[in-house]
Structure formats: structure tokens, C-alpha cells
LUMPA-303384 format. One record per residue (C-alpha): x negated, y, z; residue in one letter. Coordinates in nm, 4 decimals. Example, Ala and Ser with C-alpha at 12.3 -4.5 7.8 and 13.67 -1.06 7.14 Angstrom:
LUMPA-303384
u -1.2300, v -0.4500, w 0.7800, residu A
u -1.3670, v -0.1060, w 0.7140, residu S
end
This chain:
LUMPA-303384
u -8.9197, v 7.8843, w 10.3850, residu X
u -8.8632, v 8.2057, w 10.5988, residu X
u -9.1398, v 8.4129, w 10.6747, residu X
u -9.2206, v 8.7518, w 10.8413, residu X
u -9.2020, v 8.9088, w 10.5001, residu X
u -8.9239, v 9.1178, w 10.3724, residu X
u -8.9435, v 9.2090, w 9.9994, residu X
u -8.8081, v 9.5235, w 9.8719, residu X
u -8.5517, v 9.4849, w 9.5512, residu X
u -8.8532, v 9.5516, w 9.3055, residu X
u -9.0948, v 9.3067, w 9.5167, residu X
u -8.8411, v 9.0372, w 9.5220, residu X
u -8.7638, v 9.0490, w 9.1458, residu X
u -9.1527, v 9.0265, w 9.0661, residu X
u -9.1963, v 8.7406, w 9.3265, residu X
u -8.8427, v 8.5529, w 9.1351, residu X
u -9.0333, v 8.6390, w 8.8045, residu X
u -9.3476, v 8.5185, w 8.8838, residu X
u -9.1782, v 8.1866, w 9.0629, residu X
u -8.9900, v 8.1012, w 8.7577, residu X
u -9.3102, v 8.0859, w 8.5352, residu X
u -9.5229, v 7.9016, w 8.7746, residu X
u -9.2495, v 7.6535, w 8.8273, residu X
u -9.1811, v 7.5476, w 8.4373, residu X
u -9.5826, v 7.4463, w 8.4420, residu X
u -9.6343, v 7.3145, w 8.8277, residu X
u -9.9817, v 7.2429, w 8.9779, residu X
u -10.0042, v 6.9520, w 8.8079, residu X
u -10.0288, v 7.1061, w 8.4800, residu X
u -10.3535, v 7.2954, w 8.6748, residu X
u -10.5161, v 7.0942, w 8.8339, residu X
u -10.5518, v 6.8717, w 8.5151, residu X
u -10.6800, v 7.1221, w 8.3106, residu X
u -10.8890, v 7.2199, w 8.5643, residu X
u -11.0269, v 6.8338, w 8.6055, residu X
u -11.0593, v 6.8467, w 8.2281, residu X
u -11.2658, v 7.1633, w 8.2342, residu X
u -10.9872, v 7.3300, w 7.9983, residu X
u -10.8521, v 7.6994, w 8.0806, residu X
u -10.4849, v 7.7674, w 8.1815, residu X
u -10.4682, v 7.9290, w 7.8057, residu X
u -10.0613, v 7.9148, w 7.7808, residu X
u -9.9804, v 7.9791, w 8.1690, residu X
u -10.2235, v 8.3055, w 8.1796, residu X
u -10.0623, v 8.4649, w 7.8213, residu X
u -9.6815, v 8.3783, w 7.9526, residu X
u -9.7865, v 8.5638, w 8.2851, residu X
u -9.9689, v 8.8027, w 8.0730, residu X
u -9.6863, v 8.8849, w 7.8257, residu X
u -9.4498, v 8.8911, w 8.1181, residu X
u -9.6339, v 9.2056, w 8.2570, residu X
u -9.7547, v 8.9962, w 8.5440, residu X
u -10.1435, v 9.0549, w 8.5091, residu X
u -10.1304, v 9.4432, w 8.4535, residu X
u -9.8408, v 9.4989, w 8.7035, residu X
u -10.1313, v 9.7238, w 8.9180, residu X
u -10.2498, v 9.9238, w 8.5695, residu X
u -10.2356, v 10.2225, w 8.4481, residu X
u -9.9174, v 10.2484, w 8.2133, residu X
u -10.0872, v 10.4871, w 7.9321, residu X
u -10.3282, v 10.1623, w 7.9126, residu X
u -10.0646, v 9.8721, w 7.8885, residu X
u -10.0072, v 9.8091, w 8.2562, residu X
u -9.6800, v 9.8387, w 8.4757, residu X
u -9.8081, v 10.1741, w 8.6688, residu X
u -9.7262, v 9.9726, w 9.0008, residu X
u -9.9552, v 9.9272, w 9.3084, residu X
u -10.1813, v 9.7183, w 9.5221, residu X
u -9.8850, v 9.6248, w 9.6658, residu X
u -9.7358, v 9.4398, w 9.3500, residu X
u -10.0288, v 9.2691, w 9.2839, residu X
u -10.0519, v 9.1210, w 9.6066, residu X
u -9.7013, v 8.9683, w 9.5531, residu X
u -9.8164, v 8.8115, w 9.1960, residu X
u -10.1128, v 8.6406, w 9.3500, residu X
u -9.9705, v 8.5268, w 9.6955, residu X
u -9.6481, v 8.3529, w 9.4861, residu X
u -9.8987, v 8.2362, w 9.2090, residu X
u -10.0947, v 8.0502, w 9.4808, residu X
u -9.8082, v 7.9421, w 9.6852, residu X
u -9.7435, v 7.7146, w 9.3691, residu X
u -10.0514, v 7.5451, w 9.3939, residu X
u -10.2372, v 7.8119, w 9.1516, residu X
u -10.5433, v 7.9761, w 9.3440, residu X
u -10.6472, v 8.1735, w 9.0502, residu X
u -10.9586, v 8.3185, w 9.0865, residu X
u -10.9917, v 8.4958, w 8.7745, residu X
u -10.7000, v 8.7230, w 8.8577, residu X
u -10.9038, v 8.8333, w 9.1015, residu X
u -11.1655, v 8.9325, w 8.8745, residu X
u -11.0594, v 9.0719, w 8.5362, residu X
u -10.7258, v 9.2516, w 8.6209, residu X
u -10.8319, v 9.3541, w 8.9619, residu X
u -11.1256, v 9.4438, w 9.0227, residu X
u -11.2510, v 9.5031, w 8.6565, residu X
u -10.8928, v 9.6733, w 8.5885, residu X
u -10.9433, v 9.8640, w 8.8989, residu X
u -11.3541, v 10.0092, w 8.8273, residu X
u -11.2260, v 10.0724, w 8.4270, residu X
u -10.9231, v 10.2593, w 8.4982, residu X
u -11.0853, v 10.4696, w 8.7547, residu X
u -11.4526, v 10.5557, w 8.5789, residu X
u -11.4554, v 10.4376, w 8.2085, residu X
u -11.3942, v 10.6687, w 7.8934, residu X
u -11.1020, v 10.6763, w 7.7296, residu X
u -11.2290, v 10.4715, w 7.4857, residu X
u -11.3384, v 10.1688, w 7.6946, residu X
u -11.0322, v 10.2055, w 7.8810, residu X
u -10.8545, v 10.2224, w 7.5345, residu X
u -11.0441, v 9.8630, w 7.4301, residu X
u -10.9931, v 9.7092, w 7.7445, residu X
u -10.7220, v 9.7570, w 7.9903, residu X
u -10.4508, v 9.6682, w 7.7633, residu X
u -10.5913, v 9.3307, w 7.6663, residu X
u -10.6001, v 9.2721, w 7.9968, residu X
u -10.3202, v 9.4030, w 8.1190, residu X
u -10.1323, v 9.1245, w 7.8575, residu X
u -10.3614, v 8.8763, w 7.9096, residu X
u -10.5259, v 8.8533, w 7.5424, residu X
u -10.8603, v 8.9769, w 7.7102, residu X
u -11.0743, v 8.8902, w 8.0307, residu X
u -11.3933, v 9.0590, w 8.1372, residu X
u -11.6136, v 8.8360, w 8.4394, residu X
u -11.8262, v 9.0464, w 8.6931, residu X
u -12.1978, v 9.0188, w 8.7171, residu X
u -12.3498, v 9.1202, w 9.0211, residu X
u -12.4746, v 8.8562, w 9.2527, residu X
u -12.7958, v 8.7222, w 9.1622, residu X
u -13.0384, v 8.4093, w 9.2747, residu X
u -13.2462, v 8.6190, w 9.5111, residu X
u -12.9860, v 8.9354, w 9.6242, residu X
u -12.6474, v 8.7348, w 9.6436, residu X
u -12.3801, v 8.9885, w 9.6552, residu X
u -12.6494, v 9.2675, w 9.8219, residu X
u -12.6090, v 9.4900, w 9.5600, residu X
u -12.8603, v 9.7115, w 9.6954, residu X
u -13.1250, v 9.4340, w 9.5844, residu X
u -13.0373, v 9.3787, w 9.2940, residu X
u -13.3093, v 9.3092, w 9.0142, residu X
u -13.1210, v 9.2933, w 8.6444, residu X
u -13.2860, v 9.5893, w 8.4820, residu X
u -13.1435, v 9.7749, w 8.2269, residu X
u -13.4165, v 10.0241, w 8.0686, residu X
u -13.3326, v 10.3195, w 7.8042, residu X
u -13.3955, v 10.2378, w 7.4874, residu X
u -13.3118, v 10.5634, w 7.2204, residu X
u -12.9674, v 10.6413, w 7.2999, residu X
u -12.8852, v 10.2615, w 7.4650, residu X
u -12.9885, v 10.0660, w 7.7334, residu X
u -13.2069, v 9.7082, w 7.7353, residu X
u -13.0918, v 9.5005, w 7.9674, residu X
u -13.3168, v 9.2032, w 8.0985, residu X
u -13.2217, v 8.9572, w 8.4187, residu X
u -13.0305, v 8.6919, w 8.5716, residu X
u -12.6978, v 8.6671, w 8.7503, residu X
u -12.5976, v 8.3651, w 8.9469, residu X
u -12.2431, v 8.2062, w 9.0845, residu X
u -12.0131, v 8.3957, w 8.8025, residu X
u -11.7273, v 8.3216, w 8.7322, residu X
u -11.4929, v 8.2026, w 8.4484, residu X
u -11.7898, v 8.3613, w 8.1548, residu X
u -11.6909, v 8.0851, w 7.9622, residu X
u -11.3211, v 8.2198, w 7.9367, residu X
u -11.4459, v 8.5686, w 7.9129, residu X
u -11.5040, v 8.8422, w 7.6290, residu X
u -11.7218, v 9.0595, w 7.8017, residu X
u -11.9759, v 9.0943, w 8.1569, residu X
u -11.9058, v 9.3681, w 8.3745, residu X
u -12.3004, v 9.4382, w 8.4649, residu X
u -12.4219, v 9.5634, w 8.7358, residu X
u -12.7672, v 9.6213, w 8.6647, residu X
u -13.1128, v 9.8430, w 8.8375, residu X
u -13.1531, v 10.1998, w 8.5991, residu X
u -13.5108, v 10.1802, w 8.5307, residu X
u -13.5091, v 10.5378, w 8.4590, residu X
u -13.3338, v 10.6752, w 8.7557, residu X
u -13.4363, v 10.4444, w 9.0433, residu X
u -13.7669, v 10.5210, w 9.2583, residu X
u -13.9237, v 10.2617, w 9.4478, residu X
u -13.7175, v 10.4145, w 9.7634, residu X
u -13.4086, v 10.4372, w 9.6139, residu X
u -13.2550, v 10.2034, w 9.3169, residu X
u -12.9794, v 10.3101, w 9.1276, residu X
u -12.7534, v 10.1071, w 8.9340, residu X
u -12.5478, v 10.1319, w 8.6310, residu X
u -12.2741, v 9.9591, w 8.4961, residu X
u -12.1959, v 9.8023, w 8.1286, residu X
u -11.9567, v 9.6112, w 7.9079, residu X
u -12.1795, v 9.3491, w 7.7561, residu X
u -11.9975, v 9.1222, w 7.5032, residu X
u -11.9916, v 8.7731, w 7.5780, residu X
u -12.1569, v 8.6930, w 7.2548, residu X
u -12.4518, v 8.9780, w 7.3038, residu X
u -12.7639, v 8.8645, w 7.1325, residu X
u -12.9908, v 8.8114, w 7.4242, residu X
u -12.6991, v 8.6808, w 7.7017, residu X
u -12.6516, v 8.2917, w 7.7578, residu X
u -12.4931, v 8.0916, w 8.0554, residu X
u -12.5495, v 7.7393, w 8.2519, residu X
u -12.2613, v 7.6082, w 8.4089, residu X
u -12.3212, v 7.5376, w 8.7782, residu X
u -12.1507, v 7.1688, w 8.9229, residu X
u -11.9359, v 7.2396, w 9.2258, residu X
u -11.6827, v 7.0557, w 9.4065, residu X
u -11.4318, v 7.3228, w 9.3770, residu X
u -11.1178, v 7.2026, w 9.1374, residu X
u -11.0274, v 7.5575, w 8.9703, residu X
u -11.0100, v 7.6127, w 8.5872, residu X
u -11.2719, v 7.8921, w 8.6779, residu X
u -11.5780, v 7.7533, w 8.6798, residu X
u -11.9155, v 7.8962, w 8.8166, residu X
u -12.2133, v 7.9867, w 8.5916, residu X
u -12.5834, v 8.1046, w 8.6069, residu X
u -12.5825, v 8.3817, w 8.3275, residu X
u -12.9134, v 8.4666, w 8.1853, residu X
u -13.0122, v 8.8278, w 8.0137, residu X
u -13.2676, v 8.8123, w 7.7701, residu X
u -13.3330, v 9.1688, w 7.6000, residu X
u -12.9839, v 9.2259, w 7.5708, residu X
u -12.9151, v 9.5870, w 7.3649, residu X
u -12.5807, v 9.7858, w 7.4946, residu X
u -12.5521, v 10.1381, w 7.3222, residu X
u -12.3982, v 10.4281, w 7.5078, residu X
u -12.0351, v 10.3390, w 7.4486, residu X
u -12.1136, v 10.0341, w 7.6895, residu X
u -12.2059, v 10.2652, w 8.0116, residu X
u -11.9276, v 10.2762, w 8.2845, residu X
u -11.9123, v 10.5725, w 8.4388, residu X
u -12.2070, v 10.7581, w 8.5471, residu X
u -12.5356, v 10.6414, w 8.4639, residu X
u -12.7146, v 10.5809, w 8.8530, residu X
u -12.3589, v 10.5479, w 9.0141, residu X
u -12.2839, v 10.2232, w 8.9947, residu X
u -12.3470, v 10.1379, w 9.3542, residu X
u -12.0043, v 10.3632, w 9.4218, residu X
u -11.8169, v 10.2298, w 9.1456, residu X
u -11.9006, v 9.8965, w 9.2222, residu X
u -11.7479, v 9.9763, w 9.5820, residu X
u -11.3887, v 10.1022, w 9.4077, residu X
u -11.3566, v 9.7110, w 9.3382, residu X
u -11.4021, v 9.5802, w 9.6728, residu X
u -11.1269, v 9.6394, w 9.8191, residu X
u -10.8885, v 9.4889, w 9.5668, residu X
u -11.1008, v 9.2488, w 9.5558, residu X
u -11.0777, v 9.1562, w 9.9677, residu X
u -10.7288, v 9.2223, w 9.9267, residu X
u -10.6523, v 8.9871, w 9.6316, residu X
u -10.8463, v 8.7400, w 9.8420, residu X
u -10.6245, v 8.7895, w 10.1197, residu X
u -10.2847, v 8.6727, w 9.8911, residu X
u -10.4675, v 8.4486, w 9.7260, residu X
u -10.5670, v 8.2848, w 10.0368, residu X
u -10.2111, v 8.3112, w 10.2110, residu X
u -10.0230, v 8.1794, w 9.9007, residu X
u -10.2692, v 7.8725, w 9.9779, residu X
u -10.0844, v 7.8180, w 10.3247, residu X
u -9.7842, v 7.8819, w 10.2512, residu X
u -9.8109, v 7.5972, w 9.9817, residu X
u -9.9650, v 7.3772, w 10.1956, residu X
u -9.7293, v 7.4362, w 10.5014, residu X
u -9.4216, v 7.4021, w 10.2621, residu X
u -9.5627, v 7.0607, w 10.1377, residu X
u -9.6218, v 6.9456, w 10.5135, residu X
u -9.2723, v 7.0480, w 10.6435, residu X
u -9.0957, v 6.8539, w 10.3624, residu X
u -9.3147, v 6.5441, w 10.4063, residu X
u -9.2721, v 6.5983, w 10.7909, residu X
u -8.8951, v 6.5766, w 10.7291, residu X
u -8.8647, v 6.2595, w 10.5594, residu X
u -9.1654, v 6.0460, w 10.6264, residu X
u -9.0736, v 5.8048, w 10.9007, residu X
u -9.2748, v 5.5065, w 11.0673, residu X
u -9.3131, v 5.3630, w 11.3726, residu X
u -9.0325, v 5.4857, w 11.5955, residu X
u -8.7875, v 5.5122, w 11.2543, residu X
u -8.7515, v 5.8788, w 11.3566, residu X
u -8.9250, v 6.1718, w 11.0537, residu X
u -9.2661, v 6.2593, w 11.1886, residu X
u -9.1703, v 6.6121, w 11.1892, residu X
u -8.9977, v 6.5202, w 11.5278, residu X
u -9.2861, v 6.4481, w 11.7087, residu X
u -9.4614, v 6.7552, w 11.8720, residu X
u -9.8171, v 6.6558, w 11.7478, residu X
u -9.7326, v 6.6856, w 11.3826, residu X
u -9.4312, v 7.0218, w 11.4336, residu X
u -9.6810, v 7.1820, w 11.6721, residu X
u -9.9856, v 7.2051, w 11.4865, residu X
u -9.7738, v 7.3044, w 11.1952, residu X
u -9.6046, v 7.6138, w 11.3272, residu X
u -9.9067, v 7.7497, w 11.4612, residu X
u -10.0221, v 7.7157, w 11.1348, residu X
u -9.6938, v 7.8994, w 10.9996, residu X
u -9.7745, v 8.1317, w 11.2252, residu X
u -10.1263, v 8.2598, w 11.1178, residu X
u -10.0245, v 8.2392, w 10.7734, residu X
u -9.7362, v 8.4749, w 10.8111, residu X
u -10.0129, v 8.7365, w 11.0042, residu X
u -10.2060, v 8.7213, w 10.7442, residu X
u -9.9574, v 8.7509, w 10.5359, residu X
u -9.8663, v 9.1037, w 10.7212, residu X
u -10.2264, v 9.1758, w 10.7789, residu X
u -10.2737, v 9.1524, w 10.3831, residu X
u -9.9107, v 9.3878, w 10.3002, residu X
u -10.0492, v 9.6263, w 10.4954, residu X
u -10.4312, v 9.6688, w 10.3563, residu X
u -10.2172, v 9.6890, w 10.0406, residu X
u -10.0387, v 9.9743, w 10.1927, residu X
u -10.3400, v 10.1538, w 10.2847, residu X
u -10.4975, v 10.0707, w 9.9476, residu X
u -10.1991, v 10.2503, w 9.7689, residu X
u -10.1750, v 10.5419, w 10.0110, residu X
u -10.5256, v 10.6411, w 9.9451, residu X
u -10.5760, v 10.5923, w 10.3669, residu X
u -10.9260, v 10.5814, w 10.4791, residu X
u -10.8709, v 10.2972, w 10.6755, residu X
u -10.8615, v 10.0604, w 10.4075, residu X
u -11.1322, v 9.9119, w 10.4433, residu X
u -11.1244, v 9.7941, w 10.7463, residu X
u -10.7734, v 9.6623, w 10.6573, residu X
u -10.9042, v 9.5037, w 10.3573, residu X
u -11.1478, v 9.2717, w 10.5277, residu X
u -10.9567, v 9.1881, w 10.8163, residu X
u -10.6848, v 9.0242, w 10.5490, residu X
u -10.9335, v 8.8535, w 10.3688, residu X
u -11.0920, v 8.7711, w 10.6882, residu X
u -10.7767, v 8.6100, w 10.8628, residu X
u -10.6118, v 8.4593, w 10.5388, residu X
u -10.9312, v 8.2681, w 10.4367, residu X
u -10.9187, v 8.1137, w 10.8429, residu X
u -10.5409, v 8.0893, w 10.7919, residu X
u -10.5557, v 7.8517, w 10.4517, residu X
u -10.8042, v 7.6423, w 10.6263, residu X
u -10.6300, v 7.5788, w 10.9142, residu X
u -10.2715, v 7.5648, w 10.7329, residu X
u -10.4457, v 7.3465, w 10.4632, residu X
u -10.6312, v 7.0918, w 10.6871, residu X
u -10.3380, v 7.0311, w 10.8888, residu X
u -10.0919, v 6.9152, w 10.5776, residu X
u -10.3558, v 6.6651, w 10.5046, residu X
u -10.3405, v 6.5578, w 10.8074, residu X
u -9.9403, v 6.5634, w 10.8490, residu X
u -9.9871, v 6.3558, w 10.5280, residu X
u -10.1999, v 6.0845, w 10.6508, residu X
u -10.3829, v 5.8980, w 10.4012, residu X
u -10.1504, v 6.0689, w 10.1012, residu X
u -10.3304, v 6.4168, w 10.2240, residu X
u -10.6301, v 6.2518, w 9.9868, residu X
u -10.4306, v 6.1663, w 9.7288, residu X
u -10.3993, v 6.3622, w 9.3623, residu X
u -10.0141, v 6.3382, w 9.3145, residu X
u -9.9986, v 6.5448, w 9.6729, residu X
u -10.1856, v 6.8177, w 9.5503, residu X
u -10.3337, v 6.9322, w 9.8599, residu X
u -10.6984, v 6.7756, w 9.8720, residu X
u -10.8051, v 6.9317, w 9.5492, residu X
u -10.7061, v 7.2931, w 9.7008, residu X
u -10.9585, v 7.2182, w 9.9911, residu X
u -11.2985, v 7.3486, w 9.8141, residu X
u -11.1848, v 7.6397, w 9.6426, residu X
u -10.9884, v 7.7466, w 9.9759, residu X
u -11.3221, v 7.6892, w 10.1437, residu X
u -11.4910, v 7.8877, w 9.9110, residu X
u -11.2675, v 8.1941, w 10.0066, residu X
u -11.4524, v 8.2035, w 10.3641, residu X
u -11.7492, v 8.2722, w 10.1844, residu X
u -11.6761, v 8.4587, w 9.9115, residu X
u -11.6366, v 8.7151, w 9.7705, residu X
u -11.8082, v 8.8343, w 10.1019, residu X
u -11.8617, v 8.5705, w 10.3882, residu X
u -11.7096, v 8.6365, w 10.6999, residu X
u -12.0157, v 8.7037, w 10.8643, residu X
u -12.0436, v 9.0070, w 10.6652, residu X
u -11.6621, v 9.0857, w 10.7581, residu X
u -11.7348, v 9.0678, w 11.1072, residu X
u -12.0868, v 9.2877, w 11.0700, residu X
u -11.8462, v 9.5325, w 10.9016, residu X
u -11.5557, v 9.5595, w 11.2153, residu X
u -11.8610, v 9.5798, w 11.4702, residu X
u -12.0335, v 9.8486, w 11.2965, residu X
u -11.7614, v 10.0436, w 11.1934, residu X
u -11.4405, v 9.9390, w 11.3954, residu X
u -11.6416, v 9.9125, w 11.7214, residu X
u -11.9724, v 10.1438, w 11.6799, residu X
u -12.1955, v 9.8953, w 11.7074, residu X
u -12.5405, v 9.8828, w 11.6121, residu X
u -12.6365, v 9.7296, w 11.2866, residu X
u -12.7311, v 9.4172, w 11.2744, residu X
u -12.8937, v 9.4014, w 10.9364, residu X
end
């Protein structure tokens, strides 16, 4: 289908590599192992081997040595195959992206290749029951203990733990905050850490990555586990978010285009009452090239954030919400009207569409909700006052 998007030579070969995967397994291949709560273990190591997790990482650690940009054009086709995959998201971006720019050498060395070739994930861990995503609330404490750090807590809505070898944790220094100020540090906690356990939290979203409570019970980290700078996670955790609104952006995008694809084709041949393809009537082509259309900005509005991200511009982050701001609106609305080109078959499995619906949703709220987004553009697009 044509879009606003032209592809340079390198783009277009990762988009026809990454198209060529995704269509020997097809959503149905996802969505029942995500019905059957099973991960997408042979999909993720073919993308993985491929170089099509690491495409964004540094090369001395495994990855391709590519951009923001490539890894937008993974994710969007990955998703325009029926694939939302959350977990991207997380391990190769935004853990990828805080470990190759503040670990050691050696966590970088034990890390980013793994998952740069998809042998190794790491989940994030910073919202929490009572904070959510305000990481300046957050009340996981991690206290010194000899050379190492005790870490005792909770962290709620995480995902894909149960596919995971380690926690990225964001947690309060006891040492360095003040009862003005807290200051966070970050650690590699093993999955298996005596002391760490997880409860899986029932949604309605259909998504191999599921969403858990994670509990923190004493756990012991030595110094090799810090990130960084002890006290600085609060800026390191802010390297991620970008990516991370990015990602959500081609995630979200990929989404539409999938479900706008599916519409047209069903639009083209479905035919009742007059004998005539639905797609001939303006109420069902209408609805669905407006549709086209606010994909395809957000499509643009994501490319460029991407753009930004890799030039090192300072408007990034602006850039960066507005595409995950506009995509997640843009799936919705491209989404909800293929069900409804679909009629009654919009509900059904075989169409694949209904089953994207939650996790699409989910995207308007998270990783940031768009209440947040639009706090950010007054405040610092506008000069507003704060509202918070």
C-alpha cells in the first residue's frame, strides 16, 4: 500500500528483511501463543540472529552500529504484520539504549550482545503501585550493604519478567537521598535473585508479553550490578525515554497500517446488498482514508523524532511525544474503523483485528498517557504554567 514514506536503499532492505521473517510465521502463529501464554521463542531468535533486534547497538557490543532511525523501521514493519511487540520496546531499546550509554564495560560486555542476538532480555522496573511511572516518587529502596546494595520494594505493571534474565531497577539510594531530594540508582538484578518474585497481573490485552507485579524482598546486588552513577539514575532513566516514545510511535503506526491494509482488501471484495464491493460506497472508503491519512502523519511525525533522536537535536523530545502521541490516536482510529469495515467478522479471531484492540489501547496510556504528553507540549512547547 503506498504511503508518504520513502525508504532509503539501506531502510528498504531492513524493512524486505524484516517482512520476509514476519511473513513465514504470520499473526496467527502470535496471537496463539500469545492466547496460550507461550513466548514467541523461535520468531524473536530468527529476528535476533538476523541482526534485527540490535540493528540500533553499539557494534563493539554485537549490534549493527545503526540508528534510531533503523529501529523504527524494524518495529513499524514488525507490527504492520500483526506483531505489536512490546518487549522490543523494552530490552533492545530502552535497556540497550541506558547500558550502552552508562554501564561498564563489563555489564555492557554481559549484556548488549545477548541482546543484540536475541539469546538475552532484560524487563524495566520502575513504575510502582503508589508512584506509577513518577519516578520522582518512587519507593523501592536499595540501601548499602559492605560494598553492595540491599534492595527491598515492589514494582507493578512490568512487563514480559517471565521471559526475562534480568530487572533493570530503578530504585531510591538510601544513602544519598534527603528527605528533599531522592536519588535513584540503577541495577541489573537477575531474574532468579534470592529475594525477587513476580504475580502475573490478568488483562485483556492479547500480547505474548504479559504484565506482572514484581516483589523485592532483601534482594543483595554487589557493585558490578550498579548502572552508572550511584544517585543518577533519575538522568539515566531519562536517556530511555525517548526511544522508548519513539518505539511507541512505530509500534503504534505499524498497528494502522495493518489494520488499514486488512480493511482495504476486505473493502474490495466484500459485496452485499447493492452487489457492488463495499469499498465503493463513501461511508466505508471515507472513513478509511482519513484513517490512511493520520497513519501516514504519524508515520512522518515518528521518522522525524527518529531523526532528531540520531542527530543529537534538542528538540527531541518534543518530537518524541508528539509521535507517540499521534500514532497511539492514529491506531485507534485506523483500528476501530477496520472492525467496523468488517462488520461482524471485525470480532472474529481468523480476522485478526479484535485481538490488536487492547494492546493498541494500551499504547494511549502507556508508556506515558497522553495526558502527560500534552502537560509536556504546554509546558515546554507553549510556556505554559505547570499543571502538576
Amino acid at each position: 500500500m503506498p504511503g508518504l514514506i520513502r525508504d532509503t536503499d539501506d531502510h528498504r532492505a531492513i524493512r524486505e528483511s524484516v517482512a520476509k521473517i514476519c511473513a513465514r510465521y504470520g499473526q496467527q502463529y502470535f496471537l496463539e501463543k500469545s492466547r496460550n501464554n507461550e513466548d514467541i521463542t523461535e520468531l524473536w531468535a530468527e529476528l535476533g540472529q538476523a541482526g534485527l533486534l540490535g540493528v540500533h547497538l553499539p557494534e563493539e557490543y554485537g549490534g549493527g552500529g545503526a540508528g534510531m532511525q533503523e529501529a523504527v523501521v524494524v518495529v513499524e514493519e514488525i507490527a504492520a504484520h500483526g506483531m505489536p511487540m512490546l518487549v522490543w520496546v523494552i530490552s533492545p531499546a530502552m535497556i540497550g539504549s541506558i547500558l550502552a550509554t552508562y554501564a561498564s564495560d563489563a555489564l555492557k560486555r554481559a549484556w548488549l550482545p545477548g541482546i543484540a542476538d536475541g539469546t538475552k532480555k532484560v524487563a524495566f522496573g520502575l513504575t510502582e503501585p503508589d508512584a506509577g511511572s513518577n519516578s520522582h516518587e518512587v519507593a523501592t529502596t536499595a540501601t548499602r550493604d559492605g560494598d553492595g546494595w540491599r534492595i527491598s520494594g515492589s514494582k507493578y505493571y512490568i512487563s514480559a519478567i517471565d521471559q526475562s534474565d534480568a530487572l533493570l531497577l530503578v530504585a531510591r539510594d538510601a544513602e544519598l537521598s534527603t528527605p528533599e531530594k531522592k536519588r535513584l540508582s540503577i541495577f541489573v538484578v537477575p531474574r532468579d535473585a534470592p529475594g525477587l518474585s513476580y504475580q502475573k497481573i490478568d488483562t485483556s490485552i492479547v500480547s505474548p508479553d504479559k504484565q506482572f507485579s514484581v516483589f523485592l524482598d532483601d534482594v543483595y546486588v554487589g557493585p558490578e550490578a550498579l548502572v552508572g552513577e550511584a544517585g543518577q539514575g533519575l538522568r539515566q532513566v531519562f536517556a530511555a525515554l525517548n526511544p522508548e516514545r519513539i518505539l511507541v510511535g512505530a509500534i503504534t503506526t505499524g498497528v494502522g497500517r495493518y489494520a488499514i491494509e486488512k480493511a482495504a482488501e476486505y473493502a474490495k471484495t466484500r459485496a452485499v446488498w447493492s452487489g457492488v464491493p463495499i469499498g465503493q460506497h463513501q461511508g466505508v472508503a471515507h472513513p478509511l482514508a482519513a484513517a490512511h491519512i493520520d497513519v501516514e502523519v504519524a508515520r512522518l511525525a515518528t521518522k522525524n523524532a527518529a531523526v532528531l533522536y540520531d542527530e543529537g537535536d534538542a528538540g527531541v523530545a518534543e518530537a518524541a511525544n508528539i509521535a507517540k502521541f499521534v500514532g497511539a490516536e492514529a491506531a485507534l482510529k485506523a483500528l476501530d474503523q477496520a472492525i467496523q469495515t468488517h462488520g461482524g467478522n471485525g470480532l472474529a479471531n481468523e480476522y485478526g483485528l479484535s485481538e490488536l484492540w487492547f494492546v493498541t489501547r494500551l499504547m494511549r496510556t502507556a508508556p506515558v498517557s497522553r495526558e502527560m504528553v500534552l502537560n509536556f507540549v504546554a509546558q515546554t512547547s507553549l510556556g505554559l504554567p505547570r499543571s502538576y
